[in-house]
Each structure stands twice: as structure tokens, then as C-alpha cells.
C-alpha positions as CSV (number, residue, x, y, z in Angstrom):
1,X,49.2,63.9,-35.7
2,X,47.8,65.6,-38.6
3,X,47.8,65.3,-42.3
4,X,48.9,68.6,-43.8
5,X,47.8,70.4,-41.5
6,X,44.1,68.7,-40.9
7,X,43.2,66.7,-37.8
8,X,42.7,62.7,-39.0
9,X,39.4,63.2,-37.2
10,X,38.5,66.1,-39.8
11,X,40.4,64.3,-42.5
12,X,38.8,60.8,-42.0
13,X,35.1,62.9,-41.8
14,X,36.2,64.7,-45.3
15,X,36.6,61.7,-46.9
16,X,33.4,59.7,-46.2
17,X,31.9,62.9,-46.9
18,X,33.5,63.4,-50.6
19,X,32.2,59.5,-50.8
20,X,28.6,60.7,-49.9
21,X,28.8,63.4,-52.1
22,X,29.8,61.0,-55.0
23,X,27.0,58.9,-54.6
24,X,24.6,61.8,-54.4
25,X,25.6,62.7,-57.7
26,X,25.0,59.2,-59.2
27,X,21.7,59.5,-58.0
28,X,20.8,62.0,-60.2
29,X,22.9,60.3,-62.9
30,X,21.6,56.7,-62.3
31,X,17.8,58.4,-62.7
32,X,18.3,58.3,-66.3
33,X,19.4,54.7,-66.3
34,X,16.5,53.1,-69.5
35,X,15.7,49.8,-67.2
36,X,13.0,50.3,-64.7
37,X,14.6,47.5,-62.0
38,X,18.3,48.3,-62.8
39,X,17.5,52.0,-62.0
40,X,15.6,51.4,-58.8
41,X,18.3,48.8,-57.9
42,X,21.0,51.3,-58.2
43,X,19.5,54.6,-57.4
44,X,18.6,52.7,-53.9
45,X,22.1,51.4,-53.4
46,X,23.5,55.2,-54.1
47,X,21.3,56.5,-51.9
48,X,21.7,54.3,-48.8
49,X,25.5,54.2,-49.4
50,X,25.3,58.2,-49.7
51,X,23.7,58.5,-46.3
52,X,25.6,56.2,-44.2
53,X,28.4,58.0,-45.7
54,X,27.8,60.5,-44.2
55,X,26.7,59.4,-40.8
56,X,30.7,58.1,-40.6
57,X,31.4,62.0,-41.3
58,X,29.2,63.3,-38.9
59,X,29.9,60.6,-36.0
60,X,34.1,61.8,-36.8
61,X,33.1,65.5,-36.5
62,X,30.4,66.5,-33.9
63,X,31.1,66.4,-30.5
64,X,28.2,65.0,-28.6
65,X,28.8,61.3,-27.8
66,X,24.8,60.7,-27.1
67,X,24.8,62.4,-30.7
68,X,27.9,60.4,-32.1
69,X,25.2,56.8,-30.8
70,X,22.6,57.8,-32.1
71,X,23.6,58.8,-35.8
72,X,25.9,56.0,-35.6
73,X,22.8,53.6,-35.3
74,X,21.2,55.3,-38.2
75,X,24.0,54.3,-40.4
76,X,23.9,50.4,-39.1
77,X,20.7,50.8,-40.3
78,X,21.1,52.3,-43.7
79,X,24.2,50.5,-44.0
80,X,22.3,47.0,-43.5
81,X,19.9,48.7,-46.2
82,X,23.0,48.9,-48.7
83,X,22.7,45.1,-48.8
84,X,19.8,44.5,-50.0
85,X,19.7,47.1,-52.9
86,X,23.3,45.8,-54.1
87,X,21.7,42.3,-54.6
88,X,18.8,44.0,-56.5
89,X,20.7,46.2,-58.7
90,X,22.9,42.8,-59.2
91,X,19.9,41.1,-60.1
92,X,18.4,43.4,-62.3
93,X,21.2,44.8,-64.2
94,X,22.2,40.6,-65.1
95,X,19.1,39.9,-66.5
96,X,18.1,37.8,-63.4
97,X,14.3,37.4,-61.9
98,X,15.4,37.0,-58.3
99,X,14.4,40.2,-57.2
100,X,10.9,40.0,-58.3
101,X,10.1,36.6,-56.8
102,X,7.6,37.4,-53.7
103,X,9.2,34.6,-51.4
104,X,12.4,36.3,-51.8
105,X,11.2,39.6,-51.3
106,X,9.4,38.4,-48.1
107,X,12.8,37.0,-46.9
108,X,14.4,39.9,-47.1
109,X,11.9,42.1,-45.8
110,X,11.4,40.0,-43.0
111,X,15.3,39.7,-42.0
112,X,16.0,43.5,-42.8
113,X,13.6,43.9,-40.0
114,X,14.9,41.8,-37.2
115,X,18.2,42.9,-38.1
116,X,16.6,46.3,-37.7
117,X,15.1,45.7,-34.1
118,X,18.1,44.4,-32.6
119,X,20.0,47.3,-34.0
120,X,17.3,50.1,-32.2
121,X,17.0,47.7,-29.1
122,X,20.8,47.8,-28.6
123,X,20.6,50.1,-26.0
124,X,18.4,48.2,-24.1
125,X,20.4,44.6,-24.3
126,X,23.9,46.1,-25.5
127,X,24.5,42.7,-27.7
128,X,25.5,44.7,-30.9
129,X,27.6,47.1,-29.9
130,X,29.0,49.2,-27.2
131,X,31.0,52.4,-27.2
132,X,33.5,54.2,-25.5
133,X,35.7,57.6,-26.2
134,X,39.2,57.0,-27.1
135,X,42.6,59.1,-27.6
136,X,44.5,57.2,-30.4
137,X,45.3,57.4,-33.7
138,X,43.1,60.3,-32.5
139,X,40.0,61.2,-30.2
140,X,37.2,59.5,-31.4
141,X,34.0,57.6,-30.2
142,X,35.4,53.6,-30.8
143,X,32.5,51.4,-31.2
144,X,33.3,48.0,-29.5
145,X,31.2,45.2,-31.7
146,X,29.5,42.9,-29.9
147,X,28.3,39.1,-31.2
148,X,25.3,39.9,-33.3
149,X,27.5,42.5,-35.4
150,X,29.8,39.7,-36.4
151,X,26.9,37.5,-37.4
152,X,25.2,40.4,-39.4
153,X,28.6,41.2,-40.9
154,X,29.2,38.3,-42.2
155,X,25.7,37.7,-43.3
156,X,26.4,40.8,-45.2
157,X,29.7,40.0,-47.0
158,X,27.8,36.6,-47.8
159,X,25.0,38.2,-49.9
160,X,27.4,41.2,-51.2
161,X,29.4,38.2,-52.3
162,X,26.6,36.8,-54.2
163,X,25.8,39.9,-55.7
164,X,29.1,40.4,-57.0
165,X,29.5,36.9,-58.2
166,X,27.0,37.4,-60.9
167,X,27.9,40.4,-61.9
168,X,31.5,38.9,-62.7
169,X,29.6,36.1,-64.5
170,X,27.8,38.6,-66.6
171,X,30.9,40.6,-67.6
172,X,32.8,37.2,-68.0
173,X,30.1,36.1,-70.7
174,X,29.8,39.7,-72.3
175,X,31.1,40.2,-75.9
176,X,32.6,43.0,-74.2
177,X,35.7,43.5,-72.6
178,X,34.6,44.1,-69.2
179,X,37.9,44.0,-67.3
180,X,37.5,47.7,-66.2
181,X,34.3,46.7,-65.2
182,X,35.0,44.0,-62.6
183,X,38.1,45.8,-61.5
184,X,35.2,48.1,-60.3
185,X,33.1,45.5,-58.8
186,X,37.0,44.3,-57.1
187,X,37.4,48.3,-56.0
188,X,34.1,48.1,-54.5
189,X,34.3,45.1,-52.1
190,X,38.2,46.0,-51.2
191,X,37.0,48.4,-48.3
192,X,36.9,44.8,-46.6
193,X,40.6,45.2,-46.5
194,X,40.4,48.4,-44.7
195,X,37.6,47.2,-42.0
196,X,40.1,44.2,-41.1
197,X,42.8,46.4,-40.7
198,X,41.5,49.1,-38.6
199,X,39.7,45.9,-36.8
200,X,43.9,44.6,-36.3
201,X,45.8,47.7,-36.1
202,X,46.0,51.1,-35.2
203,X,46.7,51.8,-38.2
204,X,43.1,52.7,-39.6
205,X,40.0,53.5,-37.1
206,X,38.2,50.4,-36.5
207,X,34.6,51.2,-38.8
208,X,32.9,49.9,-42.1
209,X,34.8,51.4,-45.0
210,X,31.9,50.0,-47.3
211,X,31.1,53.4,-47.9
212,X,34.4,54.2,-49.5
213,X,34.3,51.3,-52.5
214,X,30.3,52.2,-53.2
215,X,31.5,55.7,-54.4
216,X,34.7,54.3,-56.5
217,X,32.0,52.2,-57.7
218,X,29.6,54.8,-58.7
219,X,32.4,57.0,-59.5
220,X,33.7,54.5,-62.4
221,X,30.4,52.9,-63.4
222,X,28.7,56.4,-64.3
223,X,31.7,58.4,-65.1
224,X,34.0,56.7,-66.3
225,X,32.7,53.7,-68.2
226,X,29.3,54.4,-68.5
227,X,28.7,53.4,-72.2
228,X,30.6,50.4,-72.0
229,X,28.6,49.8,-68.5
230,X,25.2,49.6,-70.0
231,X,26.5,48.2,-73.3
232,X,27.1,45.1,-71.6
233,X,23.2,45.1,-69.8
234,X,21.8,46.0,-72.9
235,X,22.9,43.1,-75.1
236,X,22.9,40.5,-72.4
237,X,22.3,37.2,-74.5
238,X,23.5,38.9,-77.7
239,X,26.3,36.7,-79.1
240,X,26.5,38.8,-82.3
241,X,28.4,41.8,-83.4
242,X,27.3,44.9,-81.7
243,X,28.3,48.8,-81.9
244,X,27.0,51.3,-80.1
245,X,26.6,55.2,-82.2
246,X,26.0,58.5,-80.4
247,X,23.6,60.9,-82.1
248,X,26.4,62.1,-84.5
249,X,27.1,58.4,-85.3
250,X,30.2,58.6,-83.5
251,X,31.7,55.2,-82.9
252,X,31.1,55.1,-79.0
253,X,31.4,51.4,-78.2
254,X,31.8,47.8,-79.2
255,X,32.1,44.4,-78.9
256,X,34.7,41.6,-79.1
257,X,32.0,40.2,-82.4
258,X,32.4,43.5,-83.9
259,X,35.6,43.9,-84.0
260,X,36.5,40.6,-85.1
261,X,33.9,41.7,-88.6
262,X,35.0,44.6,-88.5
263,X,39.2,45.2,-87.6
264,X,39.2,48.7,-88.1
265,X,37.1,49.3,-85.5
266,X,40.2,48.8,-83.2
267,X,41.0,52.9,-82.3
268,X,38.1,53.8,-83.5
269,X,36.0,54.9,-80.5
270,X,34.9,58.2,-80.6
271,X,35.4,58.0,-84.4
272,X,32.5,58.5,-87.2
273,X,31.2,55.3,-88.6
274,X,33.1,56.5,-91.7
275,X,36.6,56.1,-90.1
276,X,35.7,52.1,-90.9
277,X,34.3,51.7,-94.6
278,X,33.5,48.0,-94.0
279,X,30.8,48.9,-90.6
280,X,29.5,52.1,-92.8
281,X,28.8,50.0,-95.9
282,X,26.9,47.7,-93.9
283,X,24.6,50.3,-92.6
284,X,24.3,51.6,-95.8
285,X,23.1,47.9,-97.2
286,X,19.5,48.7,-99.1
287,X,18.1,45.5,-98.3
288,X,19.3,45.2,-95.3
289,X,21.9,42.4,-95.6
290,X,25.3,43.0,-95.4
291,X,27.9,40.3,-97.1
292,X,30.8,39.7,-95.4
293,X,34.1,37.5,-96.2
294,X,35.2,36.3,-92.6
295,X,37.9,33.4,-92.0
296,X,37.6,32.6,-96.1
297,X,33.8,32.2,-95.5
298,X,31.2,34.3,-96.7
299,X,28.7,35.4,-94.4
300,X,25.7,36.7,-94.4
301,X,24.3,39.3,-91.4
302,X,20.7,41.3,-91.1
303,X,21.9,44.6,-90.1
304,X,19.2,46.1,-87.5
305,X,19.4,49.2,-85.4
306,X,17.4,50.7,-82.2
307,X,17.1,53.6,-80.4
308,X,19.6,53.9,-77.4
309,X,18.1,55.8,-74.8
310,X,18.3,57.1,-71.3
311,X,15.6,58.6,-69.6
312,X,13.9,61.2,-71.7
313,X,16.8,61.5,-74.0
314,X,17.9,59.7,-76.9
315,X,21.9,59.0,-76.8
316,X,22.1,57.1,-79.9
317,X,21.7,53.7,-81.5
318,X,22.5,50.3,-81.0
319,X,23.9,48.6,-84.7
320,X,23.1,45.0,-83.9
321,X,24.5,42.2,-86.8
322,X,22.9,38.8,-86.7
323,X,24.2,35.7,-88.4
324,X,22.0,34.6,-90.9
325,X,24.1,33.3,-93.9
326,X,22.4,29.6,-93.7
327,X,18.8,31.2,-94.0
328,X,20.5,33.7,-96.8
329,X,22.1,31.1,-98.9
330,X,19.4,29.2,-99.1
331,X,17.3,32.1,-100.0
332,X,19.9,32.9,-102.7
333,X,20.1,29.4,-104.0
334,X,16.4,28.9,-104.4
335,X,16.1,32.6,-106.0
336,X,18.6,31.3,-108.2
337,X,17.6,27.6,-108.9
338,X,14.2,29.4,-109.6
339,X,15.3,31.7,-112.3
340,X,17.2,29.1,-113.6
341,X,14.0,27.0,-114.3
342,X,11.8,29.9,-114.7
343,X,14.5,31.0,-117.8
344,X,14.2,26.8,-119.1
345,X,10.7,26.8,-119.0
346,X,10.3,29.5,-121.0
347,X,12.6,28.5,-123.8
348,X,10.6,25.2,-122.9
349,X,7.3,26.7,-124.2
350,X,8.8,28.6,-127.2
351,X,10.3,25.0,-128.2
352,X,7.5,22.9,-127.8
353,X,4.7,25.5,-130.1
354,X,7.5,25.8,-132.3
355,X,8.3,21.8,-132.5
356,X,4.4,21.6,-132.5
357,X,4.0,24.0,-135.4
358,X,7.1,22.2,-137.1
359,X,6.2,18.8,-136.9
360,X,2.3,19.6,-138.1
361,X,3.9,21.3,-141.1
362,X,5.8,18.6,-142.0
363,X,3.3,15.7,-141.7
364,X,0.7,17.7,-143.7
365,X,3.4,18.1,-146.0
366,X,4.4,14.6,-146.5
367,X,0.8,14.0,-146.6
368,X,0.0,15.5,-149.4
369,X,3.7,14.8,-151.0
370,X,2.7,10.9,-150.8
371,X,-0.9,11.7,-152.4
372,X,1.1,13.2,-155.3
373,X,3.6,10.5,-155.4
374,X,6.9,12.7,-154.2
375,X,8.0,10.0,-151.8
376,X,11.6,11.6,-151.7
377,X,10.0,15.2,-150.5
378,X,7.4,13.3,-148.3
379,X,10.9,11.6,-146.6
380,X,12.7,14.6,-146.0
381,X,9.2,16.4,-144.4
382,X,9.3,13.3,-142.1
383,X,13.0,14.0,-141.5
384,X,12.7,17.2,-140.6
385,X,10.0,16.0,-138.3
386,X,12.1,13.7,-136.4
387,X,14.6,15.8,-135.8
388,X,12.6,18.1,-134.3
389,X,11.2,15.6,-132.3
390,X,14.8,14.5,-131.4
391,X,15.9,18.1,-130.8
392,X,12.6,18.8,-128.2
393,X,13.4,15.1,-126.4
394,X,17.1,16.6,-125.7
395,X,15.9,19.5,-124.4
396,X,13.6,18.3,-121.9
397,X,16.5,15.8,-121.1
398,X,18.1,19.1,-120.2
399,X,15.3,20.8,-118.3
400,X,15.4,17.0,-116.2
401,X,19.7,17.6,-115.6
402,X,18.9,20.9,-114.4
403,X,16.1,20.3,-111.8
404,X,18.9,16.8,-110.8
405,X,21.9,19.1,-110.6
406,X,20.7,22.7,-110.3
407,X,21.2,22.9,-106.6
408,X,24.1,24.0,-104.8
409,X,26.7,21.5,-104.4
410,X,27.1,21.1,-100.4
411,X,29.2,18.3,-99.6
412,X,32.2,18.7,-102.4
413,X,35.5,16.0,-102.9
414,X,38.6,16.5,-104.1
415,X,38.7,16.0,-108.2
416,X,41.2,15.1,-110.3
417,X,40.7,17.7,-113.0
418,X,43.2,15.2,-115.9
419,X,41.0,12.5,-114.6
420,X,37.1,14.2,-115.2
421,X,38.5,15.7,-118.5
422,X,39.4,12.1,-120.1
423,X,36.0,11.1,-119.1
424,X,34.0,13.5,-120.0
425,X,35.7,13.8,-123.8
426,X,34.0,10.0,-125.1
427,X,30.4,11.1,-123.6
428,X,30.2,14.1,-125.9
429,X,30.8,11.7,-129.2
430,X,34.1,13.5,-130.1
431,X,35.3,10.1,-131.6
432,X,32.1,10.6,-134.0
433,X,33.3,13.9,-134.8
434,X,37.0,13.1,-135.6
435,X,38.3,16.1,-132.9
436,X,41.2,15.6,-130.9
437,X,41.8,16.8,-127.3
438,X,44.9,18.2,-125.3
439,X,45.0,18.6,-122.0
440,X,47.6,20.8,-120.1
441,X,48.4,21.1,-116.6
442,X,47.3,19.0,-113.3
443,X,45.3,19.6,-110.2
444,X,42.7,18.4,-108.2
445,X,39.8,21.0,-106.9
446,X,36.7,20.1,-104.5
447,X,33.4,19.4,-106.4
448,X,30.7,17.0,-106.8
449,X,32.6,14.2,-109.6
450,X,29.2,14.0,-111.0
451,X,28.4,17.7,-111.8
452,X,32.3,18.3,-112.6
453,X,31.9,15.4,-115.8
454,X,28.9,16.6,-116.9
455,X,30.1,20.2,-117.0
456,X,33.1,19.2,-119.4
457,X,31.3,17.0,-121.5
458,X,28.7,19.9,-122.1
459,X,31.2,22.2,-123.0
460,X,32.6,19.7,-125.2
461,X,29.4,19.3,-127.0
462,X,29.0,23.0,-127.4
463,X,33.1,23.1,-128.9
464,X,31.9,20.0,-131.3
465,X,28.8,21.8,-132.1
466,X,30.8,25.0,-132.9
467,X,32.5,22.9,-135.9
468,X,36.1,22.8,-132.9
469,X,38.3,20.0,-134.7
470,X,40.5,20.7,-131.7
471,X,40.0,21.7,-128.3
472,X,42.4,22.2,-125.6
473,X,41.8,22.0,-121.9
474,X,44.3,24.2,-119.2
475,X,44.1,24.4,-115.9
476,X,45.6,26.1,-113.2
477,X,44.6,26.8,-109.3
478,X,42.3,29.5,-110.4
479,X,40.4,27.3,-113.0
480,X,40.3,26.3,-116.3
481,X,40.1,27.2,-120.2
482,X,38.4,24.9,-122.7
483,X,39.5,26.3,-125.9
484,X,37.6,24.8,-129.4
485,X,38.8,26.1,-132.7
486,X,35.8,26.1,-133.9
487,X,33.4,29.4,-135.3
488,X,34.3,32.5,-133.0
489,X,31.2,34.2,-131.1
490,X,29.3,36.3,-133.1
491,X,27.5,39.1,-130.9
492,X,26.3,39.3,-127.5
493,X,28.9,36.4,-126.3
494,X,26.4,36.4,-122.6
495,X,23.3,35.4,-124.9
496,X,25.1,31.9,-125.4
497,X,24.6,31.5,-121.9
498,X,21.0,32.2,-121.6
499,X,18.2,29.8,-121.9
500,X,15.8,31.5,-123.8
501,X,18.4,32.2,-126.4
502,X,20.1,28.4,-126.3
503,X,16.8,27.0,-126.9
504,X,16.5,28.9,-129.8
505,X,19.8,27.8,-131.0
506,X,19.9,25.4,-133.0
507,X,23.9,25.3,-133.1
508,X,25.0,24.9,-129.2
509,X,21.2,24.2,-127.6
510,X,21.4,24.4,-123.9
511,X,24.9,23.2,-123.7
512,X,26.9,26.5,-122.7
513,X,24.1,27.5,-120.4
514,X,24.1,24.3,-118.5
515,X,28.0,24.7,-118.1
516,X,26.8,27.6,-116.4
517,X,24.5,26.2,-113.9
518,X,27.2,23.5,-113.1
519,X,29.8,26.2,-112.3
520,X,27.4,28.4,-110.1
521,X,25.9,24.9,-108.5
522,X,29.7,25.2,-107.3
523,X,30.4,28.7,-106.3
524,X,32.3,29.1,-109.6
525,X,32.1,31.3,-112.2
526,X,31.4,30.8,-116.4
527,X,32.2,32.7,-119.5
528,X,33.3,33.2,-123.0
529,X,37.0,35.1,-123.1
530,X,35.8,38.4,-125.7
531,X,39.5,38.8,-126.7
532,X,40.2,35.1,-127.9
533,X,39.1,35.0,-132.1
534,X,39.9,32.2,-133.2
535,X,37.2,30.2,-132.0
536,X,35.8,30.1,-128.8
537,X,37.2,30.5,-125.4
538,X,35.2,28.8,-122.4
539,X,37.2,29.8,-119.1
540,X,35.7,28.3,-115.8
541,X,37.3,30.3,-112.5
542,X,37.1,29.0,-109.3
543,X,38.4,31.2,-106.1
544,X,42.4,30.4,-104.9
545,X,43.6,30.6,-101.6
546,X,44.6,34.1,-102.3
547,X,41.4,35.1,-103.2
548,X,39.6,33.6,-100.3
549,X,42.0,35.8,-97.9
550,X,41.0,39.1,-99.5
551,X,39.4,40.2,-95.8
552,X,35.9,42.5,-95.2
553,X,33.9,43.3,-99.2
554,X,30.6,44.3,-99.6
């Protein structure tokens, strides 16, 4: 029987050879590997693998049966060696300790080498094999196994076994998707098929095939899916978005994170970063922070990068994002609370050497009005004292709402905005005032009640303020209008909102800048409408669902 036109003998021998041939080149590929134990692990296994390879060749193809023993004894013993560097690689490419620990080292030194010396004494008590020349499928040297192979067989598969079971456990907690991967580690332990069919039939020659899946191994591992590989060792314990560039920021691998951030990273390998805007505007964040909008939440990620190299070379970079929107938000709040204050305080000085100055004035002035017997100017000095006096108290009532209120509202309820509106209107004195109020539309959004009052009732003491004899409140789902017809803005409309400026003003006061604060305090947004003139236009917007499903800005 031949196989066109080769001998099985010669055709069995080419095969394990092509197998040793594999793994001698991923020994000069698996050099390179960047991790010192995952290298020595796997450069090991290729090279034991490699050379008991080829004894199977050699023990198919030369004719010498004293020859055929004696090389076939060399690969038991490489072959036993195979097991020992698989669960070494195993252990070092998964992050695992196991093959560092000196008891376990002594173990296996200690077993490899009575393994060893019943292997070499075999000729002397014929317990692990015997052998005898056969015709079929095809003359050959059949090795009969005696008891201790069994027992060292299966001792073998056991710890192969183990080997493999936490390399599926890596792959199975990888961010990756690692199902070529362990179809690899499968391909590698199926030559277990092969030995217990050529153990059954005639089908296959009764030998280890072992050889066989080491070189599919090394053959997909190194060739095939290399990047994706070492991707998966090199972020073992990373739960966040990862990417993996080449040199020429080409898009060369990714995980499930990533591509969750970033959708258009689907396709994309092999790809510059520039194929997907979203991943390129994150790398090209200044400070480092890239802002993300992720199942309607904003989140915030420190984009970092490193070096991705093998060997002496560098192959690229690894883009790793990491989740820091609590730390972020807090660091935006109290940047912003801060500024808030620092804006107050200022007006807060300005106000109180003014009402100093003003108050001084005044009480010399009535002073020396009573001493010259104007009572009536001495009164109106005093006036104009108080008043400042009142005017300073309200303000540093407002610097005390703002340090109350300022902070970001973290734990909103559902509103009635009809509700807060008819509240608020009685707290800002429009009976006093003789205004009336309309109110359009309905809706409810989530906000703190507290905050959500005060903001209305400051807004209606700006509109009263502003001379409004009518104000009119709409709302919708994206927010609502507060509209006085009062005095229309003159100028910078912005300045009403800052607190150096509303200090200053003796008109509004802090009132529109506090509206402000409340609406930020919320996520929300405040400002005057330019294009409304007859009077003034306050709109508050607050994001819709529409909005909020807008996908990846930055």
C-alpha cells in the first residue's frame, strides 16, 4: 500500500519530520517572545517536541532495529521532557507562580528522573516496553508497551491536562476572544485520538502522535494568531479597554472592552487608528482624559500607552483605557464648586469695602446733617445705610445657599415641574409686586425638590427685579423657559450670570448666577435667549432621551 506513490513508512517518517521542522522554527520565533518564563517555557516545549519528532521519523526510516531501540528510547525520554515544559509554559504564560516554587520544581525534577531510569534500564528488566518487527499496515518496528508505560502515560495526560485547563481559564477570562486560541490548545491534545486508535486498529501505527498537535500548536500560536496570542498574556488582569497598534499605528488587535467604547473598531484590524475617529480622538486627548458617552452615561477613561515589544524589537504599542469617571467627576465637581466660590468670594470682597465705604459715608453724613439740624437728610444717609447693610446680609445669605447647594446633586427624584413652579412663585414676593404668572405645559424631570424651588424662585426674583409684570413659565422634555416682560438685556447677556458682575448689580444681585449653579449642580444647562427683546428670556435645558443616545463624543 502506498500513498501516491510513497511507502506509509516514508510517508508516516515525512510527516513527523514536517512536525519537527515546525517546531524548530518556533524556536527561533518563540526567542523573541518579551516574558522571560513564558519564553523559556515555550522555547523548551518546541524544542523537546521538535526532537522527539523526529526520532518517530528516524525510528520509521532507518533500517537497523538495534538503531530503531535505541533512538526510540531517546524520544521516551524527550517525549517525557515535553511534559514538564508544557506545564511551565502553561504556568508562565497565565500569570501563575507554580513554576517557580522550589518544592514543585524538586518534584518534578525528582519524578522526571525515575521516570528516566526505568526508561534507560528497560533493557535490563523489559517492564516498559518491548519490541518486535512487523509486516502490516506496513514493515515497521511495533513497540509492545509494557505496565509502567501505561502508568507514565497516563501520568502524562494528567498533568498535560492540567496545563491545558488553565490555559482555557485564561482565555475564558480574557477580554479577548480567544476561541481560535483554545481551538489550538483542543488541536494540540487531539493527537490522543490518534494514539487510541492506532493503540485499537490497524488503521494508524500504534505510537505517540503528541508530536503532531505540538506543531499545529506552534504552527497557529506563532503564525497564525500571534498578536492576539500574546494580547491575551499581556493584559492578564486588565478588565479595561485595550488595543494593540503596530509601529505605523495600524489597528492590529483588540478587546471585547474596546470594542464595546469604541464600535468602529469592528473591521478595523489592520486599519489606521484613523479609520475610527472616536479611538483617534482619544489618543489625541491633551490631558490625557478622554470623555466618553456609553449606555447614556458619561464616562470618563485615562488614556495610557506602552511600548509593545519582542525581543530587541519594538512591534508597537499597547493603548490601555482605564475607568476613572468617579475619580473624574469628582475632580470636575470640586474644580467647579471651587470656581464657583472663588468667583463669590470675590464679588464678596468688592461688596463688603464697598458697603464698608458706603455705610461710613453715610453715618459721617448724618452726623454732621443732625449737628446742623437737617434731620430729613440725616434720615435718608441712615437709609441709604441700611439698605446697604440689607443688600450685604442677602448677599452673604447667598454665598451660605451656594456652599448648601453648590454640589452636585447625586441622588435625584422625580419632580413635578407645575408643582415646584406654584411654589416657588409666593417665595419670591410676586404678590408684593402685583405680577401674575402662567404656566404652560406638564412634566415631571429627576432633581433634588429642594434645589429645583429655589432655582425658580431665583429666577423669579431676577424677572421681578427686571421690572417683569408678567412672566410665563413652559416646559417641555428638554426643559424650560421662564419668560419676564420686564427690561431686555443690555450687553454682554453671560455677564448676568457671573458673580463678580451680579454682585455689582444692584438690579438682579446674585439671582441669575445662582440659577446657574442650581442647573449645573444638576447636569443642566442656564442661559439668556439673545433673540428674545422684549424682556428677558431664561431657558433652563436639560438632556432628553434622544440626546442621551447620541453614542461615542469627545
Amino acid at each position: 500500500m502506498s500513498v501516491l506513490g510513497v511507502s506509509p513508512a516514508v510517508a508516516y517518517g515525512l510527516l513527523f519530520a514536517v512536525a519537527g521542522v515546525v517546531c524548530t522554527a518556533g524556536v527561533r520565533h518563540a526567542r523573541r517572545v518579551e516574558d522571560d518564563d513564558t519564553r523559556y517555557g515555550l522555547v523548551a516545549l518546541l524544542a523537546t517536541s521538535g526532537g522527539w519528532a523526529v526520532t518517530h521519523a528516524v525510528i520509521l526510516v532507518v533500517p537497523s532495529t538495534a538503531l530503531k531501540t535505541a533512538v526510540y528510547l531517546v524520544g521516551l525520554i524527550l517525549g517525557f521532557s515535553t511534559v514538564f515544559a508544557w506545564l511551565y509554559f502553561c504556568s508562565a504564560y497565565t500569570g501563575r507562580s507554580y513554576h517557580r516554587r522550589p518544592a514543585y520544581r524538586r518534584a518534578a525534577v525528582l519524578l522526571y528522573l525515575a521516570v528516566v531510569a526505568v526508561k534507560v534500564t528497560n533493557p535490563v528488566h523489559h517492564l516498559y516496553f518491548t519490541t518486535a518487527v512487523v509486516a502490516e499496515p506496513f514493515p515497521h518496528l511495533a513497540i509492545r508497551q509494557g505496565l509502567f508505560h501505561w502508568v507514565v502515560t497516563g501520568l502524562s495526560y494528567l498533568l498535560a491536562g492540567v496545563g491545558m485547563f488553565t490555559l482555557f481559564e485564561a482565555f475564558a477570562d480574557s477580554e479577548y476572544d480567544a476561541t481560535p486560541l483554545a481551538g489550538l490548545v483542543g488541536l494540540a491534545g487531539l493527537p490522543v485520538v490518534l494514539d487510541i486508535v492506532g493503540y485499537a486498529t490497524p488503521m494508524l501505527l500504534d505510537m505517540i502522535h503528541a508530536p503532531l498537535g505540538v506543531a499545529a500548536f506552534t504552527l497557529g500560536v506563532l503564525f497564525v494568531y500571534e498578536d492576539r496570542f500574546f494580547a491575551v498574556q499581556l493584559t492578564e488582569g486588565v478588565t479595561g479597554p485595550t488595543v494593540f497598534l503596530d509601529d505605523d499605528d495600524r489597528i492590529r488587535e483588540f478587546n471585547h472592552a474596546a470594542r464595546r467604547l469604541f464600535p468602529g473598531l469592528d473591521g478595523a484590524v489592520g486599519e489606521p487608528v484613523d479609520a475610527v475617529p472616536a479611538l483617534a480622538a482619544a489618543l489625541d486627548s491633551d490631558d490625557g482624559i478622554a470623555t466618553v458617552d456609553v449606555d447614556d452615561e458619561r464616562r470618563h477613561y485615562v488614556v495610557s500607552e506602552n511600548a509593545f515589544e519582542v525581543g530587541q524589537g519594538s512591534l508597537g504599542r499597547i493603548v490601555v483605557l482605564s475607568d476613572v469617571t468617579r475619580i473624574e467627576r469628582q475632580r470636575r465637581e470640586l474644580e467647579r464648586h471651587n470656581r464657583q466660590l472663588e468667583e463669590l468670594s470675590e464679588g464678596m470682597r468688592h461688596e463688603l469695602r464697598n458697603a464698608v465705604t458706603v455705610v461710613q459715608g453715610n453715618v459721617r453724613g448724618a452726623m454732621r446733617q443732625l449737628e446742623d439740624g437737617d434731620v430729613a437728610s440725616a434720615r435718608e444717609a441712615l437709609r441709604a445705610a441700611t439698605e446697604t447693610t440689607d443688600r450685604t446680609t442677602r448677599l452673604m445669605n447667598d454665598f451660605a445657599t451656594l456652599a448648601q447647594y453648590g454640589r452636585t446633586v447625586t441622588d435625584p427624584t422625580s419632580v413635578d415641574v407645575r408643582k415646584t413652579v406654584t411654589a416657588a412663585w409666593p417665595e419670591a414676593d410676586a404678590d408684593a409686586a402685583g405680577a401674575t404668572l402662567t404656566v404652560e405645559g406638564d412634566g415631571t424631570v429627576a432633581a433634588d425638590p429642594a434645589r429645583f424651588e429655589l432655582l425658580f424662585t431665583r429666577a423669579f426674583e431676577f424677572a421681578l427685579d427686571n421690572g417683569a409684570s408678567t412672566v410665563v413659565v413652559e416646559s417641555d422634555e428638554s426643559g424650560v423657559t421662564i419668560t419676564g416682560d420686564g427690561d431686555p438685556p443690555r450687553g454682554d447677556a453671560e455677564r448676568y450670570f457671573d458673580y463678580g458682575d451680579a454682585v455689582a448689580n444692584t438690579t438682579s444681585g446674585t439671582a441669575l448666577p445662582m440659577v446657574r449653579t442650581l442647573a449645573q449642580v444638576h447636569g443642566w444647562h442656564a442661559r439668556i435667549d439673545p433673540d428674545y427683546r422684549d424682556g428677558v428670556r431664561l431657558v433652563v435645558s436639560w438632556p432628553t432621551p434622544r440626546a442621551e443616545h447620541e453614542g461615542v463624543r469627545f
